[in-house]
N, C-alpha and C positions, 0 to 999 in steps of 0.2 A: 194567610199572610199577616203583618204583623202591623198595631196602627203605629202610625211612625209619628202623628203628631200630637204629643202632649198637652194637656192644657194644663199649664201651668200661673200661679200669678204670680209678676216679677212690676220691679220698677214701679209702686203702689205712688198713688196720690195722696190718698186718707193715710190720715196717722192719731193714732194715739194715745195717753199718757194716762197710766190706770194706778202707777207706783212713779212718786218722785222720787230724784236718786236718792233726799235724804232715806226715804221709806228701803228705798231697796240698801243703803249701806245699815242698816238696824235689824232689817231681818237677816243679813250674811253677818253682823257681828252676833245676832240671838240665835244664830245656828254654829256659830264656829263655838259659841259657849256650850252650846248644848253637845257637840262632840267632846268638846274636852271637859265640862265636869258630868254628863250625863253618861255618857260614852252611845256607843252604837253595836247589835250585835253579829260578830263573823264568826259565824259556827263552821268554820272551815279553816284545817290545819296550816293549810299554805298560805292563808291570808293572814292567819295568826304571826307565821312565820316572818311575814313581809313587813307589816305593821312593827313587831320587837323589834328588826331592824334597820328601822330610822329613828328607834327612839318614844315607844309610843307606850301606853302604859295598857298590859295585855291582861287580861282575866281568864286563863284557860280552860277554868274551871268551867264559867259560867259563860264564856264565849264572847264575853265585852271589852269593846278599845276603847280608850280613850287617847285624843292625839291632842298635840298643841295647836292652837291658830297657823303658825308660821308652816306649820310643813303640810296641811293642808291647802292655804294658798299657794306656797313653790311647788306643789303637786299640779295644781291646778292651772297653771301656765305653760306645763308642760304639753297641754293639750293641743292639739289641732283645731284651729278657728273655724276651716272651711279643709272639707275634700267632696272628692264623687261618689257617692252610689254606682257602681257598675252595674248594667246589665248585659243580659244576652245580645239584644241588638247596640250595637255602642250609639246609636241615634238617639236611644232611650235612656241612656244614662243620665244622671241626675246631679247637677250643682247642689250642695249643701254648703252656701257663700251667704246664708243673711238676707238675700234677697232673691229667693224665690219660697211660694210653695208649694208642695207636692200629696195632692189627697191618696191615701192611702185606703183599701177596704179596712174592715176592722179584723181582730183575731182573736182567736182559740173557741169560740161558740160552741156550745155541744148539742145545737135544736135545730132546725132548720126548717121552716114552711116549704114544704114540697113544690117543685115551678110546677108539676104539672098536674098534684089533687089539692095542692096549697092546707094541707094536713101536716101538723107539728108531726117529726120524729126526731129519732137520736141520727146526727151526722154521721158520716162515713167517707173512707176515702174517693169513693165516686164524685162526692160533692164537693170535694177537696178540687177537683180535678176540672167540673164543670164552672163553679167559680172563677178559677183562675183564667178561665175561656171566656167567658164573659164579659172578665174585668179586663182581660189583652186587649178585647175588643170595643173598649169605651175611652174616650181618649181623657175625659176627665180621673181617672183613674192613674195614675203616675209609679204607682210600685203596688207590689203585694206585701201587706201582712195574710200570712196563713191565717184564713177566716176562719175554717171548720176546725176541731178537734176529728183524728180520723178512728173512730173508734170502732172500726172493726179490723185495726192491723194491732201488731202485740205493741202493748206499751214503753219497752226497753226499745223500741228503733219507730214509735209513730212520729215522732218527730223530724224522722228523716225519712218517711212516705212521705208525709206532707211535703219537704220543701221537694223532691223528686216529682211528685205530682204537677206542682207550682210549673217547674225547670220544663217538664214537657208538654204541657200546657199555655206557655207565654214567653216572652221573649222577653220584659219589664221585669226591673231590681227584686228580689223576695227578703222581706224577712220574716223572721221567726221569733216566736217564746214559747218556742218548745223542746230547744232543747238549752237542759239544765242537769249533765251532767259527764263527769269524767271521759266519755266513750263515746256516748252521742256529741258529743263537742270534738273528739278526734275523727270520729266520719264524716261530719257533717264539714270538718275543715278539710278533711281529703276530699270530698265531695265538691267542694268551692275551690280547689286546686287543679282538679281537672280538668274546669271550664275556665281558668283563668290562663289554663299551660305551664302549669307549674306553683308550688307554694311559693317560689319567691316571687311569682306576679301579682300573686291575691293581693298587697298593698297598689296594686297602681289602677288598679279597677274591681274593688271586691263586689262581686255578685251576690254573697248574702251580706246579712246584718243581723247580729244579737241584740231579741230585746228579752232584758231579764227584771222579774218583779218584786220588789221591794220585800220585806216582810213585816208593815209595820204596826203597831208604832217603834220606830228605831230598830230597826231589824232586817236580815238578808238572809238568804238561803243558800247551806253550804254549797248545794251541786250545782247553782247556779255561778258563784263566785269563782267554782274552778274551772266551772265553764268557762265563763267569761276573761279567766286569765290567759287560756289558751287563746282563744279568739283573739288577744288584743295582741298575744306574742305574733301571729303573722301579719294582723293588719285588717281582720278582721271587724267592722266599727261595729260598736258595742253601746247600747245605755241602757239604766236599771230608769224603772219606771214607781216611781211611788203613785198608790192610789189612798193613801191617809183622808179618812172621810172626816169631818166635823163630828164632833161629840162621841165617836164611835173607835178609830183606831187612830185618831188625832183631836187637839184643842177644839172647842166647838168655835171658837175663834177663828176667823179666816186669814189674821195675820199668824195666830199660832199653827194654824195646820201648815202653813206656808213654810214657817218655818223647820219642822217637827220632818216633814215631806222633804226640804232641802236638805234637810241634814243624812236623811236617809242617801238622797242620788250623789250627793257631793263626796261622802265617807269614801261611798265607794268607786266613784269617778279617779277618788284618788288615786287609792288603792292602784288600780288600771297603771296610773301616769307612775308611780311608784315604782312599779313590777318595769312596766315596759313604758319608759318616757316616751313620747309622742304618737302613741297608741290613737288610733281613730274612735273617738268615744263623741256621745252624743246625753245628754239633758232627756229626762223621757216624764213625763206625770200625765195624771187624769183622775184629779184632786175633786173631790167631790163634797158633799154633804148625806147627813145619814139622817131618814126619815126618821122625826120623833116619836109618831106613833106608831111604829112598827120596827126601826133600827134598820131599817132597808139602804140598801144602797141605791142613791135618788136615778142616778145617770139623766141629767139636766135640773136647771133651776139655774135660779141668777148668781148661786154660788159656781157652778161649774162654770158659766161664763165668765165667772170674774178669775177663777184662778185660770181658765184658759189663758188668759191675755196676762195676766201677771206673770205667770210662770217662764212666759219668754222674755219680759223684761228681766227675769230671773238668770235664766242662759246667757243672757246678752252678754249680762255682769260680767260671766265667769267668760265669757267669749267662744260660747259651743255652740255646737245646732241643737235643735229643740224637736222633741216628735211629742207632739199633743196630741192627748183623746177630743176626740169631739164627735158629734151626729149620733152617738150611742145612747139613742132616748132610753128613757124607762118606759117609753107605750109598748104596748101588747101588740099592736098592729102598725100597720101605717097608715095615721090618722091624722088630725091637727095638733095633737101632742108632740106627736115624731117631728112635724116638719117645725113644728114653734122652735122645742129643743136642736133640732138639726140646724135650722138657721143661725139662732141665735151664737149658738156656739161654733160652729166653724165662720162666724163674722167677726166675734173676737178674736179668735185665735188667729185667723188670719188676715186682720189690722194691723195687729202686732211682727206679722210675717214669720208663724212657724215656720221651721225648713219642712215636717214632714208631720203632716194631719191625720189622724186616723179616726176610724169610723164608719165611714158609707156601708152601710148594709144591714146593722147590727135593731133589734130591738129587743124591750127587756131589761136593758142594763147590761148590752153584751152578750146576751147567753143566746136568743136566738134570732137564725139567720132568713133577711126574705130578698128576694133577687127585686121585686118592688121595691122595697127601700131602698135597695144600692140605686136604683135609676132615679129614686126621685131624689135622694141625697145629691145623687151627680149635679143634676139641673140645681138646687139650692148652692151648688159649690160654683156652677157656671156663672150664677145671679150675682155670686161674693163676687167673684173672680170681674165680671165687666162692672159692680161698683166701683171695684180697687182701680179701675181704670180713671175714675175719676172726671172733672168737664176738661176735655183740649180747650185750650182760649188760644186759636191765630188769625190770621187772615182769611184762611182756608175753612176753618170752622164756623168765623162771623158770617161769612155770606154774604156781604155787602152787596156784591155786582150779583149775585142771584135775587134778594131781597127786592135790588130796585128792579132786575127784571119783571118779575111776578107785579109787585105793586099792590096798590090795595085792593082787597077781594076780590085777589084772582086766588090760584093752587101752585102748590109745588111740585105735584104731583109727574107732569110731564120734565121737570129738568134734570139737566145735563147735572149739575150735582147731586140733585137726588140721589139720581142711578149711580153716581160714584160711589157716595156714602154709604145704601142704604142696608149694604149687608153686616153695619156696625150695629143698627140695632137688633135690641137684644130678641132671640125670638125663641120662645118655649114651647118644649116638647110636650111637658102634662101639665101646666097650668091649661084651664077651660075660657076659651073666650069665645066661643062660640055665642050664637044667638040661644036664648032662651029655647027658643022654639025646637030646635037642634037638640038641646040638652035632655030636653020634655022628651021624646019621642024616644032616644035611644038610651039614658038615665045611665050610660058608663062613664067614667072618671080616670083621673090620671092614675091611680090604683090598676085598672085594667090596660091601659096602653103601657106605664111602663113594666108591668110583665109581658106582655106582648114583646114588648121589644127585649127583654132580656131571651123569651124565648127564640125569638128568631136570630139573636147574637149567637146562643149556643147549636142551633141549628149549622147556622149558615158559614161561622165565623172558623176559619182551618188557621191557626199560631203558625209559622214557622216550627217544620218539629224541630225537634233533640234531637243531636245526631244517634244513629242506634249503637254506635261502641259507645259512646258516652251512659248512654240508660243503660247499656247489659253493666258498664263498669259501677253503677251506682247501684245496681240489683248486688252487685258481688258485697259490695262493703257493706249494705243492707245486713245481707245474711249473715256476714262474719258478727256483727255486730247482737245476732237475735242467737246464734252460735253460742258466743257469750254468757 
């Protein structure tokens, strides 16, 4: 069965301010500059097409626009402030209004630590499928990104095992970045038509979401592009994700990658609004820094928290939702590295209240996947989630008429408020507070309970299935597709 209650964080106490508006009108005027004299490149015919006509100055050659400020803003208005996430169970559906967040796992991994010899290998769609079981069954978990790469199905239609996998495995929102092209974008949209009841429903509740990735510095990828114009024709929500690192495929500057990064999502945010005025499109980054001594990509440090939280003061601007990366350390394992960077970064970003967080599970920099991080990620998103709650200050929470009952050096322990209250506070699943002595004797750690506990999730945990004409119909279009 399916968990019905989300946690999600809504109506935040904490707030705060990491870009003043002048900062942020400097960097949207240092990126509308850099589209129009730098330009941006769309290696794809029909964007080319789109962009000539409104007036945009096309390089066909070489695959570069360059547009004006003005019709990049009137593009950008035409966007959608707030819709839903549909999912399979409609209890599960998801506000994307500004004021909630929704933690997502992370996506496209190609490693995985085994739950049950906890030995790196290459993913496959089994793991595709047990994931998504997993993740139905944790309530901190709010949608799926397709975690794994499923690299044992052909590569012309893995991207639509994967979301199939997802679909009968959980009854929570999916989305994808993996499909980025021509055919996998018309399956995957009949595929999202079936469970909707039709193509003309997919705008009133779309079950999937496109996310497609930048190419940068200043750059897009054709089969994504037309992908994603298809998608945005039915209603499909859509956002490209820039990951422009410092000193690497962006400015070492963190205003300049900022900028360099905007320019990339926005170009083509347009684009979208362009084609199909009021298309559901979404703001996506996971802006990082690139190791000096190495050229790596960091996946945590105080750069990625700060573009966490900047980048939605970025979206606000433009009035779209926002899906930030975040919890995707660069530890090997899950250690105090993972949870520093895990913290830290899903605390920024959601201060700032992204609509949709990504990351729980990932280590490495995203590439590989362990069912322990997803569960300790969970619990550091639980930790955000009852900060963002903030202190109540009423009558109810002073206590007055209990204070004077107790009196001095007495306890609270036996009162009538206590017992009302006490299951507000917060209480964790793998943090250790046990006695010393406890610890000494049996020397396991939140490492070993929350695998435990994902094990016994995929054990015990049965999704609501898929109905079975719906799975034989997504087996058919599968095949036509590998057909192809």
């Amino acid at each position: 069965m399916s968990t019905k209650n989300i946690k999600t964080i809504s109506n935040p106490k904490l707030k705060l301010e990491v870009l003043t508006p002048d900062e942020v009108t400097k960097i949207h005027d240092a990126t509308l500059q850099i589209i129009e004299k730098v330009g941006v490149r769309f290696p794809s015919k029909r964007a080319l097409e789109i962009w000539e006509s409104v007036g945009a100055e096309v390089d066909h050659e070489k695959k570069i626009v360059r547009v004006k400020p003005h019709i990049i803003e009137d593009a950008l208005k035409k966007a959608p402030p707030a819709y839903v996430l549909g999912a399979r169970d409609p209890q599960q559906d998801l506000p994307l209004d500004g004021n909630h967040v929704n933690l997502a796992t992370d996506g496209c991994g190609v490693e995985i630590l085994d739950i049950n010899t906890g030995i790196k290998r290459t993913s496959c769609l089994q793991d595709v499928r047990d994931i998504a079981r997993v993740a139905d069954a944790t309530e901190e978990i709010a949608f799926h990104w397709v975690a794994l790469s499923a690299q044992d199905t052909p590569v012309e239609s893995r991207g639509l095992h994967e979301i199939k996998a997802v679909w009968e495995n959980s009854t929570k929102h999916v989305q994808t970045e993996s499909v980025y092209n021509i055919e996998e974008a018309k399956a995957a949209i009949e595929m999202a038509a079936i469970l909707a009841g039709g193509k003309g429903k997919i705008r009133n509740r779309p079950m999937l979401s496109l996310m497609q990735c930048t190419a940068p510095p200043l750059g897009h990828d054709g089969g994504s592009l037309d992908a994603s114009l298809l998608a945005a024709e039915v209603g499909i929500p859509t956002g490209f994700m820039t990951m422009a690192a410092c000193a690497t495929t962006g400015p070492i500057t963190l205003a300049g990658d900022l900028a360099v990064g905007n320019a990339e999502v926005i170009s083509a945010t347009a684009l979208l609004q362009i084609a199909h005025p009021g298309a559901p499109v979404f703001y996506a980054a996971a802006q990082t820094a690139s190791d000096l001594r190495n050229g790596s990509y960091t996946g945590g440090g105080p750069e990625d928290f700060l573009f966490g939280a900047a980048t939605n003061v970025l979206s606000d601007f433009y009035n779209i939702p926002l899906s930030m990366g975040a919890f995707a350390t660069g530890a090997k394992e899950p250690n105090w590295q993972a949870g520093l960077e895990g913290g830290l970064s899903s605390f920024m970003a959601s201060i700032v209240m992204s609509d949709m967080l990504l990351g729980a599970g990932f280590l490495h920099g995203s590439r590989i996947w362990s069912f322990a991080e997803m569960m300790m990620d969970c619990e550091i998103f639980s930790i955000v989630h009852k900060m963002m709650e903030g202190i109540v200050v009423n009558d109810e929470t002073l206590a007055l008429d209990t204070i004077a009952a107790v009196g001095p050096g007495g306890h609270y322990l036996g009162q009538k408020h206590t017992r009302k209250h006490m299951r507000e506070l917060f209480m964790p699943q793998f943090m250790d507070r046990r006695p010393y002595s406890e610890w000494e004797t049996k020397k396991d750690d939140a490492r070993d309970w929350a695998l435990a506990k994902a094990r016994k999730a995929l054990k015990e945990h049965q999704p609501d299935p898929l109905d079975a004409k719906i799975s034989a119909e997504f087996d058919r279009i599968i095949k036509s597709v590998e057909k192809k």
